[in-house]
One Martini backbone bead per residue (centre of mass of N, CA, C, O) as a GRO file, in nm:
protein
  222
    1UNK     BB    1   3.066   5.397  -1.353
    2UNK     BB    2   2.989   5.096  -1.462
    3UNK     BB    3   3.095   4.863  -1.663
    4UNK     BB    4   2.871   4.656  -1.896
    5UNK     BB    5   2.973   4.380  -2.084
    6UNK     BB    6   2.724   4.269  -2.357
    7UNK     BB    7   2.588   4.019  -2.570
    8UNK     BB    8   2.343   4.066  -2.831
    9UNK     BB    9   2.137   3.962  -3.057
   10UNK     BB   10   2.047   4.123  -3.334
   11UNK     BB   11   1.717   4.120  -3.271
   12UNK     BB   12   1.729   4.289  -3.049
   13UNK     BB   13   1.875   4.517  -3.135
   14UNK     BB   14   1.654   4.608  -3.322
   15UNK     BB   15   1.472   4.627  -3.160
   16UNK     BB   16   1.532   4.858  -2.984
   17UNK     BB   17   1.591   5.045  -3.196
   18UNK     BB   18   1.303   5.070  -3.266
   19UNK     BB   19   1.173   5.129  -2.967
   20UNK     BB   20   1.363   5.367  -2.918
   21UNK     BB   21   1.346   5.673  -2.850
   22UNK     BB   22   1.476   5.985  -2.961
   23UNK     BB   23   1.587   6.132  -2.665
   24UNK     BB   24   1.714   5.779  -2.654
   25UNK     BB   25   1.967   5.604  -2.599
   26UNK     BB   26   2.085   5.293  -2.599
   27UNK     BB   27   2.146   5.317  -2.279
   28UNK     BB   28   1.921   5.449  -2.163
   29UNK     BB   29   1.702   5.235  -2.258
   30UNK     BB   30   1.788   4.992  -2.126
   31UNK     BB   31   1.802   5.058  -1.829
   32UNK     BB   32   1.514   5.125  -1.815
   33UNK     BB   33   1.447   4.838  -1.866
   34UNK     BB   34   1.554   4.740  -1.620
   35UNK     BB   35   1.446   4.950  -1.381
   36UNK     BB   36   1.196   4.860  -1.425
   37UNK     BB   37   1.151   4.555  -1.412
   38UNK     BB   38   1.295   4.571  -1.098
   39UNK     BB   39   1.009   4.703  -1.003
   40UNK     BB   40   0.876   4.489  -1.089
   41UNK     BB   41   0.999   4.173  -0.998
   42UNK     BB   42   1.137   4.051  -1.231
   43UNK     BB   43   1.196   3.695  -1.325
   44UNK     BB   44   1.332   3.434  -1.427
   45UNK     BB   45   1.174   3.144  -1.552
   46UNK     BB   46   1.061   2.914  -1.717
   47UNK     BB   47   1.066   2.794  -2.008
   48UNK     BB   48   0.924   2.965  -2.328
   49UNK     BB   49   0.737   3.028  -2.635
   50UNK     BB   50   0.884   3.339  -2.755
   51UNK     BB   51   1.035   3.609  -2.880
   52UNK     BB   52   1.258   3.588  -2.644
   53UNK     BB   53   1.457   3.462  -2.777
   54UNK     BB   54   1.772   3.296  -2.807
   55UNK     BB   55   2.000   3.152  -3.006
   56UNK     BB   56   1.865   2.862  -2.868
   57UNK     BB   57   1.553   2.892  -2.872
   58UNK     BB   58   1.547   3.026  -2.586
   59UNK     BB   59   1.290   3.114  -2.342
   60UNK     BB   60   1.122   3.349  -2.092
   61UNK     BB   61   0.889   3.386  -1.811
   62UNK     BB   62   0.817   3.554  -1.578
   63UNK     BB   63   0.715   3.519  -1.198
   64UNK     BB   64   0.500   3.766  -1.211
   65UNK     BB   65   0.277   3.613  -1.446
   66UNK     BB   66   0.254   3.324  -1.316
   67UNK     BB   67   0.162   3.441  -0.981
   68UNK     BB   68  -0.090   3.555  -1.140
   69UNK     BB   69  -0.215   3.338  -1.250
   70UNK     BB   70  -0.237   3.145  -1.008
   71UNK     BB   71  -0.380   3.289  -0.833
   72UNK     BB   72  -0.654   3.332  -1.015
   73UNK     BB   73  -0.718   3.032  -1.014
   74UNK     BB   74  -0.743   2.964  -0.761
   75UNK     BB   75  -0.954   3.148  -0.677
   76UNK     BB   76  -1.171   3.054  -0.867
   77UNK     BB   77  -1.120   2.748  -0.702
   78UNK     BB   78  -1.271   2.892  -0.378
   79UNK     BB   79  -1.540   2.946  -0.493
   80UNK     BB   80  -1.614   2.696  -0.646
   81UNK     BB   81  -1.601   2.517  -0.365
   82UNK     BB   82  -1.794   2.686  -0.189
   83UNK     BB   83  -2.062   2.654  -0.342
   84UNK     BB   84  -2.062   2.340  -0.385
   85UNK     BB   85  -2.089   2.298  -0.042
   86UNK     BB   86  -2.312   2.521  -0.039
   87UNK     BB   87  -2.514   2.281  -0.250
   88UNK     BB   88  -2.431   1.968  -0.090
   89UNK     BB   89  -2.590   1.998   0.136
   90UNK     BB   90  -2.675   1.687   0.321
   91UNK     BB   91  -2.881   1.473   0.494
   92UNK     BB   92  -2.867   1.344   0.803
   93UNK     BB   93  -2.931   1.063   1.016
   94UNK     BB   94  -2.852   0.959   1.299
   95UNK     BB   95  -2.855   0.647   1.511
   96UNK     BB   96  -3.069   0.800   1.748
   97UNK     BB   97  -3.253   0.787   1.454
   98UNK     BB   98  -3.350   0.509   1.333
   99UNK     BB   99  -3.677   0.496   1.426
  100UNK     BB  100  -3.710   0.793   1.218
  101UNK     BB  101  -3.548   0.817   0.942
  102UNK     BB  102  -3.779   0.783   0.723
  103UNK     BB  103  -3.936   1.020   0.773
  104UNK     BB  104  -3.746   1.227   0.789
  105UNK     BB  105  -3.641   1.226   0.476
  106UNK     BB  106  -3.933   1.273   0.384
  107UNK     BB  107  -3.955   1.559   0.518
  108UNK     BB  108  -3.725   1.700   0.390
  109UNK     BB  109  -3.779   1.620   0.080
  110UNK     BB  110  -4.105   1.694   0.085
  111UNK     BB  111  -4.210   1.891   0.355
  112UNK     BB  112  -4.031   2.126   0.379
  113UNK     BB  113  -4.055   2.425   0.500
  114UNK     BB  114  -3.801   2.620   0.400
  115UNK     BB  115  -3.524   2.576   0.447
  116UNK     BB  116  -3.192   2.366   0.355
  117UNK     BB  117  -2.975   2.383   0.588
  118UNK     BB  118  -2.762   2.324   0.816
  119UNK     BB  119  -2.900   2.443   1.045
  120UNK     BB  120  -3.167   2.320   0.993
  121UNK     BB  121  -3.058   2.043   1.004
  122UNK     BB  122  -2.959   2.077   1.343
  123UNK     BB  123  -3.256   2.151   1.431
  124UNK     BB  124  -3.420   1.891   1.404
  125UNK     BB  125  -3.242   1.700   1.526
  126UNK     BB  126  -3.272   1.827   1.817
  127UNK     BB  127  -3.559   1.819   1.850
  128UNK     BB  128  -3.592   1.526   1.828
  129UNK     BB  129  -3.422   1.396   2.013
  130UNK     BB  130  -3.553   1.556   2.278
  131UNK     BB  131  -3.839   1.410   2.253
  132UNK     BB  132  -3.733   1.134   2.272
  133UNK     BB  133  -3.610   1.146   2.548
  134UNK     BB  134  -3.881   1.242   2.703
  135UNK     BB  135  -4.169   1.067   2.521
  136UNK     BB  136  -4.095   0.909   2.285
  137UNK     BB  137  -4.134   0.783   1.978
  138UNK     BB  138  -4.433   0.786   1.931
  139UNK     BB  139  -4.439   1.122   1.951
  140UNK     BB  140  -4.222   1.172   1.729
  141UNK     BB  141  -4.404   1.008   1.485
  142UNK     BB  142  -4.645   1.224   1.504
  143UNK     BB  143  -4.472   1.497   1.475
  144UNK     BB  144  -4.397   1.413   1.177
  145UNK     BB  145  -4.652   1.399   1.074
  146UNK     BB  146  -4.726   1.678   1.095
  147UNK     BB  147  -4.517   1.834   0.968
  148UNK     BB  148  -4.590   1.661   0.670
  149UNK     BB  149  -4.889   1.799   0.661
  150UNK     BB  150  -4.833   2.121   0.718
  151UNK     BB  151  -4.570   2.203   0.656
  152UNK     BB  152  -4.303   2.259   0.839
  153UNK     BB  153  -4.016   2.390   0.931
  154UNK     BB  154  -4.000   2.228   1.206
  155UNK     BB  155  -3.876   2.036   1.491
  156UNK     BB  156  -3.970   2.089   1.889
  157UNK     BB  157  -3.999   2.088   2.209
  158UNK     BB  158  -4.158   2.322   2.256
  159UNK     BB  159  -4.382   2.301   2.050
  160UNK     BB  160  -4.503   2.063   2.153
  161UNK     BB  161  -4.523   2.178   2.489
  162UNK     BB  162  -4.742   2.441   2.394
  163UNK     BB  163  -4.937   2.256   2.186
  164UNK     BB  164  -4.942   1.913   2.150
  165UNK     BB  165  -5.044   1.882   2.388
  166UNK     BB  166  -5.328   2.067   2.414
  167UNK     BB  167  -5.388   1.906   2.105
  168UNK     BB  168  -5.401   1.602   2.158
  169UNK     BB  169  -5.622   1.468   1.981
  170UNK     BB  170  -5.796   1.745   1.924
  171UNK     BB  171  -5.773   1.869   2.187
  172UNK     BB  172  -5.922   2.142   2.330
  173UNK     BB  173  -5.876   2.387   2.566
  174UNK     BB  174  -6.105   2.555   2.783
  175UNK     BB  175  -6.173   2.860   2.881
  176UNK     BB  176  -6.143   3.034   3.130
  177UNK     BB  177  -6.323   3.075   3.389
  178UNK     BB  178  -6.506   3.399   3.563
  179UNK     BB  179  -6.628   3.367   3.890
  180UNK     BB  180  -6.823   3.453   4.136
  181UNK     BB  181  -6.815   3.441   4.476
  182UNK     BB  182  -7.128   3.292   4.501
  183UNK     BB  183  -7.051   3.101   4.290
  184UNK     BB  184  -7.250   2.748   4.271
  185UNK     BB  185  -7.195   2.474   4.194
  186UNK     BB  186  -7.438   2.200   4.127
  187UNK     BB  187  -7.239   1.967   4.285
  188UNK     BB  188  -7.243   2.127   4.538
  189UNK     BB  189  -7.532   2.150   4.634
  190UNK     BB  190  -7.609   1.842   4.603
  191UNK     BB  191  -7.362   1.822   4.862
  192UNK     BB  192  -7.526   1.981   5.078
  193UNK     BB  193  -7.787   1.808   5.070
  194UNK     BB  194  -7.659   1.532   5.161
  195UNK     BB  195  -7.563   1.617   5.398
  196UNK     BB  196  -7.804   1.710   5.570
  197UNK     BB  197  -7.991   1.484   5.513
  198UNK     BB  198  -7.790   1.319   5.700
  199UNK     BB  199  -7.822   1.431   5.944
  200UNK     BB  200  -8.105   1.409   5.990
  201UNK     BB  201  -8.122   1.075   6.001
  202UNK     BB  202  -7.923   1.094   6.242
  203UNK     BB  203  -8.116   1.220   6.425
  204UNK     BB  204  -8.361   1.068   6.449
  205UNK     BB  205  -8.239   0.811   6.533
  206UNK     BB  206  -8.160   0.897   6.807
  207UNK     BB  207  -8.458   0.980   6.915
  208UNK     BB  208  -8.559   0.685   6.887
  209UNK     BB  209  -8.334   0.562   7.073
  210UNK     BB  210  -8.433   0.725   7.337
  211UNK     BB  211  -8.747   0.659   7.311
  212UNK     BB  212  -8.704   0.336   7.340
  213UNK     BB  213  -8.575   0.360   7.583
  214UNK     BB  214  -8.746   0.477   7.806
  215UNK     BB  215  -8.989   0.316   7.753
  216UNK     BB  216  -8.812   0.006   7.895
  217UNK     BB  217  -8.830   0.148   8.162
  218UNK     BB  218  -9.135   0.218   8.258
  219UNK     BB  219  -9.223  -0.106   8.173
  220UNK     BB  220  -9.102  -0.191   8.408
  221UNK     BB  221  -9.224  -0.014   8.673
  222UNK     BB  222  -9.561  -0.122   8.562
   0.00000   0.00000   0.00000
């Protein structure tokens, strides 16, 4: 077996046979305190002011006790600053969107029900925009305009086009009607008696100027 001789201080040496169990001498509890300490990662690190002084006054702290420091507190500075990330999702308007840029912030800010989420605000630009390529600002801020008065959860093209024509200004389309085969509207009835009527009319005239052209036949005879 290797024989390693080295010199340790009084007070060392003193802690040593302090802590030493009764079954173990001391070149076996050294040992012992080697093997564990290297089975654990230990290293020395960077010096700082605790127990383990050597004789100049200077001691070290392991690097797997920093480590261990350093990694809980990342940890708990990547949880602080992920809820932070999802706590300051600030909503703003593209510049596609400047001619309604205050009503939509306005809609944000005071009048919009439901959650407000990136998600839910990459919704609402996405919905504005679409009404906007298709019908023209004037559509878009009346969609917004009711959207804060009935505190909506969002704006989208699907809604205005399912909805907002059908009830524009106020105009509900009526049920529609299932008529029987036989029935004929009030309008129809009096243009089928004007087309008969007219044909009468044109019946008459035709044998009035056959009657006159006859008559004027005769009358060259007698």
């Amino acid at each position: 077996m290797p024989i390693l001789r080295i010199e340790i201080p009084d007070e060392l040496h003193q802690r040593i046979d302090a802590q030493k169990p009764e079954y173990l001498d001391r070149k076996g509890f050294v040992c012992l305190i080697l093997d564990q300490a290297l089975d654990s990662g230990f290293r020395l690190g960077k010096p700082s002011l605790d127990r383990s002084q050597d004789e100049r006054g200077e001691g070290f702290t392991s690097t797997s006790s920093i480590s261990s420091i350093t990694s809980n507190s990342s940890s708990k500075n990547y949880i602080s600053s992920t809820k932070n990330k999802a706590a300051k999702y600030i909503f703003s308007v593209p510049p596609e969107l400047d001619a309604v840029k205050t009503e939509l912030l306005e809609f944000w800010k005071d009048y919009k029900d439901g959650k407000k989420t990136r998600a839910a605000g990459a919704m609402l630009i996405t919905g504005c925009q679409a009404i906007l390529d298709k019908y023209g600002v004037s559509v878009l801020r009346e969609q917004i305009e009711l959207a804060c008065a009935n505190n909506w959860q969002g704006i989208t093209l699907k809604g205005y086009e399912q909805y907002g024509l059908v009830t524009k200004k106020g105009f509900t389309a009526p049920e529609p009607q299932f008529k029987h085969p036989a029935y004929r509207d009030a309008s129809e009835v009096l243009a089928e008696s004007e087309r008969l009527a007219q044909q009468n009319r044109e019946h008459l005239l035709r044998k009035q100027e056959e009657s006159q052209a006859t008559g004027g036949v005769l009358d060259g005879l007698f």
